[in-house]
TORPA-4810 file (N, C-alpha, C, O; in nm, 3 decimals):
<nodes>
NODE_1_0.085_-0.117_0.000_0.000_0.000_0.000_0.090_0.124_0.000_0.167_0.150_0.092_X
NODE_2_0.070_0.215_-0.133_0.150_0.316_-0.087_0.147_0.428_-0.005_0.043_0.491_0.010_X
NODE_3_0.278_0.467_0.063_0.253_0.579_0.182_0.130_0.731_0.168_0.180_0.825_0.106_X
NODE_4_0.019_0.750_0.207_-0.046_0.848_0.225_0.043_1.012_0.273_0.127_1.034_0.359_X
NODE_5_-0.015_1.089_0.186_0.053_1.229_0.203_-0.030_1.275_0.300_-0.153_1.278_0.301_X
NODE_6_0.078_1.325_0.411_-0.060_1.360_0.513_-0.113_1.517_0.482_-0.203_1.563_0.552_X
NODE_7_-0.044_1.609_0.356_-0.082_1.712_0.341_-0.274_1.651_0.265_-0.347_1.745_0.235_X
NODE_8_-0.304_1.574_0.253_-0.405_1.515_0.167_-0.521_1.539_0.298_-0.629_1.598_0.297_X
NODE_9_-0.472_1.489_0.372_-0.586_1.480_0.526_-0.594_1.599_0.613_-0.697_1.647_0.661_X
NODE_10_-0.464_1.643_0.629_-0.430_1.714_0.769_-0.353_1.848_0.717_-0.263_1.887_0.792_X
NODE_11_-0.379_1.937_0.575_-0.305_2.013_0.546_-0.331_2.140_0.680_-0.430_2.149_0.752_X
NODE_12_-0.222_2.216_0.680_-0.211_2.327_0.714_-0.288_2.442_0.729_-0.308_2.511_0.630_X
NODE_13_-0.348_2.483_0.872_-0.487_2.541_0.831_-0.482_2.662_0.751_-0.584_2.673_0.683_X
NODE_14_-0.408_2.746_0.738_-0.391_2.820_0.591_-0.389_2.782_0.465_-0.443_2.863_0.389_X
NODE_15_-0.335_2.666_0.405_-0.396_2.577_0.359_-0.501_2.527_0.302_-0.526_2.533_0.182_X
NODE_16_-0.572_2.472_0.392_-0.675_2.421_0.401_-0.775_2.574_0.332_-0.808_2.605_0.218_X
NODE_17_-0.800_2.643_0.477_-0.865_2.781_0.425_-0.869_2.820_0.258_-0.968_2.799_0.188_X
NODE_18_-0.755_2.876_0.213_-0.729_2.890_0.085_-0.796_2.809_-0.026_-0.871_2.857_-0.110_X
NODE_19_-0.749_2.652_-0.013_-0.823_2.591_-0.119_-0.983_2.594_-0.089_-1.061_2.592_-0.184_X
NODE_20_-1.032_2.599_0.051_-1.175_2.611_0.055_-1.206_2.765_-0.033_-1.285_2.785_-0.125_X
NODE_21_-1.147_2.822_0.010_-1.178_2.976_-0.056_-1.215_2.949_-0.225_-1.323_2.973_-0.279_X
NODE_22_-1.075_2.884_-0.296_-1.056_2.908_-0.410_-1.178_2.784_-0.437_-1.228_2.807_-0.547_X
NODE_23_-1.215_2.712_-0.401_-1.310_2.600_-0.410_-1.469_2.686_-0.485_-1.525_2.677_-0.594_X
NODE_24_-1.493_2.759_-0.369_-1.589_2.836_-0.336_-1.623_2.941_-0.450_-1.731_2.974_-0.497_X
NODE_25_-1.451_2.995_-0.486_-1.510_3.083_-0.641_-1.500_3.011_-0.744_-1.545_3.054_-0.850_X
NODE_26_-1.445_2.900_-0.738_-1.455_2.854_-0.862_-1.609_2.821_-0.896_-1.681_2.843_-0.993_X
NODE_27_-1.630_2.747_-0.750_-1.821_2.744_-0.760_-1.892_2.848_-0.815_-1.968_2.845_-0.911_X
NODE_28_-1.863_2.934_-0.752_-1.901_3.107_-0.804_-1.930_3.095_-0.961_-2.034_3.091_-1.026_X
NODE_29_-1.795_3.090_-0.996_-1.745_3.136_-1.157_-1.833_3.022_-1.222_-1.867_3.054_-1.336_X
NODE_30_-1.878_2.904_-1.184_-1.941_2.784_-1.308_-2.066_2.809_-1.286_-2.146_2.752_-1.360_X
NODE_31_-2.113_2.892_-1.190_-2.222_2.934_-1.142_-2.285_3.064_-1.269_-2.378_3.068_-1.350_X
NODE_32_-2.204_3.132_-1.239_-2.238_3.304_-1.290_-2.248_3.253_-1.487_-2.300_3.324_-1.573_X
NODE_33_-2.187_3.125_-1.511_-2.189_3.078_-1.617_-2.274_3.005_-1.672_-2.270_2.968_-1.789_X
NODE_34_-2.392_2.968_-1.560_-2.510_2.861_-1.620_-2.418_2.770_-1.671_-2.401_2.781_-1.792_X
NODE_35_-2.336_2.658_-1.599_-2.309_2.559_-1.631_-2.302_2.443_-1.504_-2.291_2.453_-1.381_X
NODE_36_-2.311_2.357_-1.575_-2.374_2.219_-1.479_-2.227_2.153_-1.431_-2.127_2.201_-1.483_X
NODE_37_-2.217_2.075_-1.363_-2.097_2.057_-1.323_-2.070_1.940_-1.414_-1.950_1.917_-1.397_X
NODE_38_-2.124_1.844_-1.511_-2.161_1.787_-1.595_-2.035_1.855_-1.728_-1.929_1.841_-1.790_X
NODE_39_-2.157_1.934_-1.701_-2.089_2.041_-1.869_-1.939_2.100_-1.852_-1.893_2.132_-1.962_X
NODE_40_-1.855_2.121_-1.751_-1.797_2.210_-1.733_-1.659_2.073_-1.690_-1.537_2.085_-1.694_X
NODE_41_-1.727_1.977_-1.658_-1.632_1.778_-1.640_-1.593_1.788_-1.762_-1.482_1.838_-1.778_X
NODE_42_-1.672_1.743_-1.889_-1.659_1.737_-2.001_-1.594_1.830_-2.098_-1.564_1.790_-2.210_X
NODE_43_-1.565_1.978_-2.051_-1.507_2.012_-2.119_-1.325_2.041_-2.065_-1.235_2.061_-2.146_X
NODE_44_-1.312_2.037_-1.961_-1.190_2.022_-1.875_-1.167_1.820_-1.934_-1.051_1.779_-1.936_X
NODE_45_-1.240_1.755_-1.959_-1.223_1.642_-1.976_-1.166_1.546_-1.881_-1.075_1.467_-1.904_X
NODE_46_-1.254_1.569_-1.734_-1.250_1.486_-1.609_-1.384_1.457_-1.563_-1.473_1.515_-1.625_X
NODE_47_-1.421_1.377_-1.463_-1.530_1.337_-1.423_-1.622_1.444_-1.347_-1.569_1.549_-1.311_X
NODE_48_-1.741_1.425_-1.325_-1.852_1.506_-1.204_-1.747_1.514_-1.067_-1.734_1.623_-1.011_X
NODE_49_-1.700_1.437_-1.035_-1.650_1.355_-0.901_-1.571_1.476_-0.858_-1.599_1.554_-0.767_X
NODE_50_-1.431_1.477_-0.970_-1.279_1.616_-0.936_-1.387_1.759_-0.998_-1.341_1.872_-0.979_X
NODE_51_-1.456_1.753_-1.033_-1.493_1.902_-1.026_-1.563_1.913_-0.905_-1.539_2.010_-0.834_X
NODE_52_-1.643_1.830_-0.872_-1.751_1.860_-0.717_-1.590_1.828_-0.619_-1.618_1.873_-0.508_X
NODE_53_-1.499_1.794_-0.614_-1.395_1.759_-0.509_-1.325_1.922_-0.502_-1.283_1.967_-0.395_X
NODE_54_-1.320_1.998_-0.625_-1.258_2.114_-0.648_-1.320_2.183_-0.610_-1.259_2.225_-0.512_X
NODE_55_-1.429_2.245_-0.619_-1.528_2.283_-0.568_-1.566_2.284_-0.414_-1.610_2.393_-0.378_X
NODE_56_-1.560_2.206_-0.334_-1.569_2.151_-0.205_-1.406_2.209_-0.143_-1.416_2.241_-0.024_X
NODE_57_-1.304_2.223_-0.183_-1.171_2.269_-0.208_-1.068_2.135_-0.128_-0.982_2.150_-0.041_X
NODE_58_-1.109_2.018_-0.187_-0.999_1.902_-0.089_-0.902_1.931_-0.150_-0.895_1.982_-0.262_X
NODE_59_-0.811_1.897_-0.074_-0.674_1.907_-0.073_-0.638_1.759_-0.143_-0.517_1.750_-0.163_X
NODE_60_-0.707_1.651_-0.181_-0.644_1.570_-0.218_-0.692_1.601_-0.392_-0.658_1.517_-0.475_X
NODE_61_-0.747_1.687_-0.422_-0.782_1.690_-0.531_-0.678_1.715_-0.629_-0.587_1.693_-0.550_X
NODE_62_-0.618_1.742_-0.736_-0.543_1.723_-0.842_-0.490_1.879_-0.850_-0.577_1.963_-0.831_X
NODE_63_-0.316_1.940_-0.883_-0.364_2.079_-0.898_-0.404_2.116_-1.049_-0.425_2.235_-1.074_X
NODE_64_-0.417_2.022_-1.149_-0.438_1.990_-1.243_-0.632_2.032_-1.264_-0.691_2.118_-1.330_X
NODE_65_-0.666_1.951_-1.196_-0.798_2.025_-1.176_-0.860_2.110_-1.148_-0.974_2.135_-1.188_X
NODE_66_-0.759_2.201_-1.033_-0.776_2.305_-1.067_-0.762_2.483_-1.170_-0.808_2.595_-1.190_X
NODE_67_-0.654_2.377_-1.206_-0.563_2.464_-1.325_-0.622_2.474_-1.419_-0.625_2.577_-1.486_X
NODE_68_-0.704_2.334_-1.457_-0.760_2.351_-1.590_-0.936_2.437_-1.570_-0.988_2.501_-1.662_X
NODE_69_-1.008_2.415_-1.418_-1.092_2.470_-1.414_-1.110_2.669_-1.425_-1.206_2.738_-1.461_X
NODE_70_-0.942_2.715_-1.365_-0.912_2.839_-1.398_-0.944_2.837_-1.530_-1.026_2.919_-1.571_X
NODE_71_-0.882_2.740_-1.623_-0.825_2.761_-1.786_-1.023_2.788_-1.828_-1.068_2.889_-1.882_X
NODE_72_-1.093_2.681_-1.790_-1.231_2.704_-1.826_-1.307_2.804_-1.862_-1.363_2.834_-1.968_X
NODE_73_-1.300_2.875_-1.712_-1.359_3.053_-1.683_-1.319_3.140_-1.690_-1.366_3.239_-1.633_X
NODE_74_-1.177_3.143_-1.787_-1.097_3.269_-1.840_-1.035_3.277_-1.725_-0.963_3.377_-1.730_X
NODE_75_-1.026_3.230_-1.639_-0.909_3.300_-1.514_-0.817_3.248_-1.510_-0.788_3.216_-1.395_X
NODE_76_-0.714_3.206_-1.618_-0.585_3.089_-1.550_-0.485_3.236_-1.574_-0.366_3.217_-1.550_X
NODE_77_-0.523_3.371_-1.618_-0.381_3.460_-1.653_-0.304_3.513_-1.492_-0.183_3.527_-1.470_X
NODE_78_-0.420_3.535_-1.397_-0.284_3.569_-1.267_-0.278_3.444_-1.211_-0.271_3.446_-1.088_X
NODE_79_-0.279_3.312_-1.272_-0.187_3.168_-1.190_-0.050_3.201_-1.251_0.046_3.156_-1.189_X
NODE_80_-0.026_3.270_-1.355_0.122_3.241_-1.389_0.180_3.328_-1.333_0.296_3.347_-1.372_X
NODE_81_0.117_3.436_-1.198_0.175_3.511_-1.094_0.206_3.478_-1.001_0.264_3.551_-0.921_X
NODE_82_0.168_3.329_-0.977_0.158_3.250_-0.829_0.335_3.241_-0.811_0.378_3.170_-0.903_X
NODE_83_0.410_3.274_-0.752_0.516_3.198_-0.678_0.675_3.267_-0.780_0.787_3.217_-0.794_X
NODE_84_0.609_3.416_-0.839_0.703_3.499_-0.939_0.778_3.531_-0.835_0.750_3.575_-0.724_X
NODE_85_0.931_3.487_-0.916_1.085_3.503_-0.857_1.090_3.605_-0.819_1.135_3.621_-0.706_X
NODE_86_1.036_3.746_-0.914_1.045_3.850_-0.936_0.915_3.928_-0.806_0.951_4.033_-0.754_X
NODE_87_0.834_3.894_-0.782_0.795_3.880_-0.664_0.819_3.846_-0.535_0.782_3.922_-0.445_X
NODE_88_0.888_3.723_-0.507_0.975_3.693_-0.359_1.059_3.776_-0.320_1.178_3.755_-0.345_X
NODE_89_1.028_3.870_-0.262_1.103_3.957_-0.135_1.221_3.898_-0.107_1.337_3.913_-0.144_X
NODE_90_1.140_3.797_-0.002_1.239_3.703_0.097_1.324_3.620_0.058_1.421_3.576_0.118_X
NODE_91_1.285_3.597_-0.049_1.422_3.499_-0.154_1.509_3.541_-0.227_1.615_3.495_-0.270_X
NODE_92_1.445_3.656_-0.241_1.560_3.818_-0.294_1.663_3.841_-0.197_1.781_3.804_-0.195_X
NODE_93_1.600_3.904_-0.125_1.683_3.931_-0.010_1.795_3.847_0.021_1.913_3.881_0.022_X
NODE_94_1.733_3.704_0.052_1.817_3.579_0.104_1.953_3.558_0.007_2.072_3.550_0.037_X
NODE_95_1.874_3.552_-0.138_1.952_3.549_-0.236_2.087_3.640_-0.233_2.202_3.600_-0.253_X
NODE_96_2.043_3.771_-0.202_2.138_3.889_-0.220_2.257_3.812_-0.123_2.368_3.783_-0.168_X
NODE_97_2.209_3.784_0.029_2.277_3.765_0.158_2.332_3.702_0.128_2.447_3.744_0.144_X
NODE_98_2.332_3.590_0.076_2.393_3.455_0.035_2.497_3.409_-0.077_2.589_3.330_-0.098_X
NODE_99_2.434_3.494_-0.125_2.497_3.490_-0.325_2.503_3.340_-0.371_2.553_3.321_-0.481_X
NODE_100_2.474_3.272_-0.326_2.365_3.174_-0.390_2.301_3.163_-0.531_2.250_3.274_-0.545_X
NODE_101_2.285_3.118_-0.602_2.209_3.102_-0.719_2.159_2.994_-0.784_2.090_3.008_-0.885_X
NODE_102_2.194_2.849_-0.721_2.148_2.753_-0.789_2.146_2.661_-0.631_2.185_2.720_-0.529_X
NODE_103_2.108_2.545_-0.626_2.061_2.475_-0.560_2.173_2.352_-0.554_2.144_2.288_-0.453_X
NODE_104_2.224_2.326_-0.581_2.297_2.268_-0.667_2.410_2.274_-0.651_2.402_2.387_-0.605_X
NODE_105_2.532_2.251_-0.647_2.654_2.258_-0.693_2.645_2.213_-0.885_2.581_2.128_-0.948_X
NODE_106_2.747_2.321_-0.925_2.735_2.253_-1.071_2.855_2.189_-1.141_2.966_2.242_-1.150_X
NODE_107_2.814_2.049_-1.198_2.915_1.982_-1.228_2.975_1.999_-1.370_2.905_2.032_-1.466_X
NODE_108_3.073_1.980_-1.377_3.138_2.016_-1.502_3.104_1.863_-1.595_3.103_1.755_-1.535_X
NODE_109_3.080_1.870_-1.738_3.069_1.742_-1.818_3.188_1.670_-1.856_3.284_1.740_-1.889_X
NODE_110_3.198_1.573_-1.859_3.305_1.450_-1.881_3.325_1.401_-2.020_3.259_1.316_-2.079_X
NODE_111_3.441_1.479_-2.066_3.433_1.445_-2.199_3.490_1.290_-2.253_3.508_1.245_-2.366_X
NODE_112_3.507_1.244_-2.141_3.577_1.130_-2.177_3.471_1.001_-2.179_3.408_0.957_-2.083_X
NODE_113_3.470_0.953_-2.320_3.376_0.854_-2.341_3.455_0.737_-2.381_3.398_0.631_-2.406_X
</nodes>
């Protein structure tokens, strides 16, 4: 049996909150659209089941499902704002402190074959 993510059960109550939030407008948005949760499966091309799970905002739900339900209702353009480099303060900053730039050590290639 494979190991359970406990972010799936027991996420973080900020977390948690959030996807209920975003759950809630997405409900909104299929709403304000006269569409059935039916109609709106079929065209994301997933079941009744992950749209009513998205909707409800579980955390075990797919972020895929929700990505594509943005893509649905015209809203997927500020997801590609979510988590901008160019946005992080604190990783700026850190960055600067550190001089840091990759994660990584980087290895040189081996030309010898």
């Amino acid at each position: 049996m494979p190991a359970r993510n406990i972010l799936s059960s027991a996420p973080p109550y900020p977390v948690e909150q959030a996807l209920k939030r975003l759950g809630a407008n997405l409900r909104t948005a299929r709403l304000r659209r006269n569409l059935t949760i039916k109609e709106i499966a079929d065209k994301i091309g997933t079941g009744p089941r992950a749209v009513m799970d998205a909707e409800k905002g579980k955390p075990s739900t797919g972020i895929v499902v929700y990505t594509a339900l943005l893509w649905a209702y015209g809203l997927l353009e500020p997801f590609s704002e979510l988590a901008d480099p160019a946005a992080d303060e604190e990783g700026l900053t850190l960055e600067l402190k550190n001089g840091r730039v990759r994660a990584r050590p980087r290895t040189e290639l081996d030309n010898d074959f």
